[in-house]
ZAMARGU-4260 file (C-alpha; in steps of 0.2 Angstrom, whole numbers, plus 5000, padded with zeros to 4 digits):
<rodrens>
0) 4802/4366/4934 | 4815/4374/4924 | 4808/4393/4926 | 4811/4386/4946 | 4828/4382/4944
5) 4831/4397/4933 | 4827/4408/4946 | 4833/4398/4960 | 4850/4401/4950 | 4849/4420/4947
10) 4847/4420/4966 | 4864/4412/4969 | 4872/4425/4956 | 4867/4439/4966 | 4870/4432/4983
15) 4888/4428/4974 | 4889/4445/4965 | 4885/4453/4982 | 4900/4442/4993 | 4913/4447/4980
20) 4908/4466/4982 | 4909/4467/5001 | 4924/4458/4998 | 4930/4468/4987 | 4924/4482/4998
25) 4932/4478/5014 | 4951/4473/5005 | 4949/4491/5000 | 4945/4498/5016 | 4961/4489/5025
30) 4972/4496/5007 | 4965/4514/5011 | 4967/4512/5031 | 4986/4502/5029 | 4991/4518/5024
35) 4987/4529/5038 | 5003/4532/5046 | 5001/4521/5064 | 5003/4539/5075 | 4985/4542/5067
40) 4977/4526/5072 | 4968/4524/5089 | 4976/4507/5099 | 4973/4496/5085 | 4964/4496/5069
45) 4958/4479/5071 | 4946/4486/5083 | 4938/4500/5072 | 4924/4497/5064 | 4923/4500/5046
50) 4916/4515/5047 | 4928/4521/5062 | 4943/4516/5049 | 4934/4528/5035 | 4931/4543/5045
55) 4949/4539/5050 | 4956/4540/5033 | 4944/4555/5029 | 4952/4564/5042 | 4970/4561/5039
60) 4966/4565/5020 | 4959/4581/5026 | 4975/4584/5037 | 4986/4579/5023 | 4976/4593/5011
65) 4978/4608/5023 | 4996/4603/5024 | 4999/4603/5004 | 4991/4621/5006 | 5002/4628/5020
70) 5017/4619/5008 | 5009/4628/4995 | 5009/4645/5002 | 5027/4644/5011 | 5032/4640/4995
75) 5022/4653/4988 | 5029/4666/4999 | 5049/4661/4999 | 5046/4663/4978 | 5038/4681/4983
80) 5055/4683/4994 | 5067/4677/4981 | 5059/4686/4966 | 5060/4702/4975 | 5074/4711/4966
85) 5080/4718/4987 | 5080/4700/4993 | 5087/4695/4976 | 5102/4707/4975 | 5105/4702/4995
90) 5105/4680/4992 | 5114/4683/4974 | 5125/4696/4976 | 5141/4686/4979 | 5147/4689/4959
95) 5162/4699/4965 | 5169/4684/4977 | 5166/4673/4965 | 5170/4657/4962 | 5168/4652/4981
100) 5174/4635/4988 | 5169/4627/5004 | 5176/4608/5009 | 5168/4599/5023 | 5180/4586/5031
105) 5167/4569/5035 | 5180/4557/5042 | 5180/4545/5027 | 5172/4556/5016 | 5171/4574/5009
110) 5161/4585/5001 | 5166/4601/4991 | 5154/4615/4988 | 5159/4628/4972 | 5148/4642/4967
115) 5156/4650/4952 | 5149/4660/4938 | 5142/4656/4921 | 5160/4660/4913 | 5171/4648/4924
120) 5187/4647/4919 | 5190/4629/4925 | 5183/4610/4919 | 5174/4599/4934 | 5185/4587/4929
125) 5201/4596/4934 | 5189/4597/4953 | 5189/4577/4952 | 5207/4575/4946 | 5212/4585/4960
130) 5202/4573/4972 | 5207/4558/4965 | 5226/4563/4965 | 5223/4568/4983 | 5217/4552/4988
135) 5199/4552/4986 | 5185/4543/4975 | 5172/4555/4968 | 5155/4545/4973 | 5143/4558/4967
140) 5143/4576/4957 | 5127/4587/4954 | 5128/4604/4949 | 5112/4618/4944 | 5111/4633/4938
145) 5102/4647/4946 | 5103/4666/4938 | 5119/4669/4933 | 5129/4655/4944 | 5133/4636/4947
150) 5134/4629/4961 | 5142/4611/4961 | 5140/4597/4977 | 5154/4583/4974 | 5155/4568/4988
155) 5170/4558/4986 | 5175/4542/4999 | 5194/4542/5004 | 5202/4528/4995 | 5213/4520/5008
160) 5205/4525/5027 | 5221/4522/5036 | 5231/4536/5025 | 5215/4548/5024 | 5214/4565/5016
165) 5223/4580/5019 | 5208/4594/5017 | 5219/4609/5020 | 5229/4603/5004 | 5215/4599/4994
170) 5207/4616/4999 | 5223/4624/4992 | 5225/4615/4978 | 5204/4617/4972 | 5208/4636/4976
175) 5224/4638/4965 | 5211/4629/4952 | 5199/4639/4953 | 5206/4658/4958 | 5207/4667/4941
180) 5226/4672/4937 | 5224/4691/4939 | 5242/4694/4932 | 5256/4688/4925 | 5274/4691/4926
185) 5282/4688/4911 | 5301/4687/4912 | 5308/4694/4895
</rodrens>
């Protein structure tokens, strides 16, 4: 009797083991197919079969794989073009007009764009002084550094919408900033 029941019982474990794995299974299946974007699903997924949602996501995996290497290679390819000392010379060769200075007026925002050399002769903070002064918030500064130059990306918000920002003055004031003093006239 009890070599009945012990059987009897191991039955029920593996009937149970064998529920919670397809389970298991199909909650993975719906995970794996929830993230197939819905322009690569058929009408529904409901009314794919498993095996339709599997060879769905296969596929889309596979897309998503020749995309990474077509990434890689224009990737690839715009290194080739940058490292190339002709293509070099013609995207970095600016070191003559340097530091260069470019506002872009966003209604109740601005951004400044500033590409100056390695030896700058002014501080990013004298950049937000100036914008503060002129009415504006500095929201976000960034700044790298590629070769011999910087190139900085401020966004500031205007501080009061009704009185605004006059661009043209801030431009000026950023340029008389930034412009290196090529002479001085010293009254003796």
């Amino acid at each position: 009797m009890k070599n009945t029941t012990t059987r009897d019982s191991s039955k029920l474990d593996r009937k149970t083991i064998e529920r919670n794995r397809r389970i298991h299974m199909k909650t993975l299946c719906f995970k794996l197919v929830s993230t197939i974007p819905s322009k690569y699903l058929k009408p529904t997924k409901d009314m794919l079969s498993q095996q339709d949602q599997l060879d769905l996501a296969a596929t889309y995996i596979k897309h998503l794989r020749e995309r990474v290497e077509k990434l890689k290679g224009e990737k690839e390819q715009a290194m080739n073009m940058i490292g190339s000392n002709q293509n070099k010379n013609r995207i970095f060769n600016i070191g003559s007009e340097l530091p260069l200075l470019e506002i872009k007026d966003l209604g109740s925002s601005i951004e400044v764009m500033l590409i100056s050399g390695l030896n700058k002769n002014f501080m990013l903070y004298e950049v937000i002084s100036v914008l503060e002064e002129e009415g504006a918030e500095v929201v976000t500064a960034t700044f790298s550094t590629v070769a011999d130059k910087i190139f900085y990306t401020l966004h500031a918000q205007v501080k009061i919408l009704r009185v605004g920002v006059e661009t043209a003055r801030v431009y000026q004031r950023l340029q008389e900033l930034i412009t290196p003093l090529e002479s001085w006239d010293y009254i003796s």
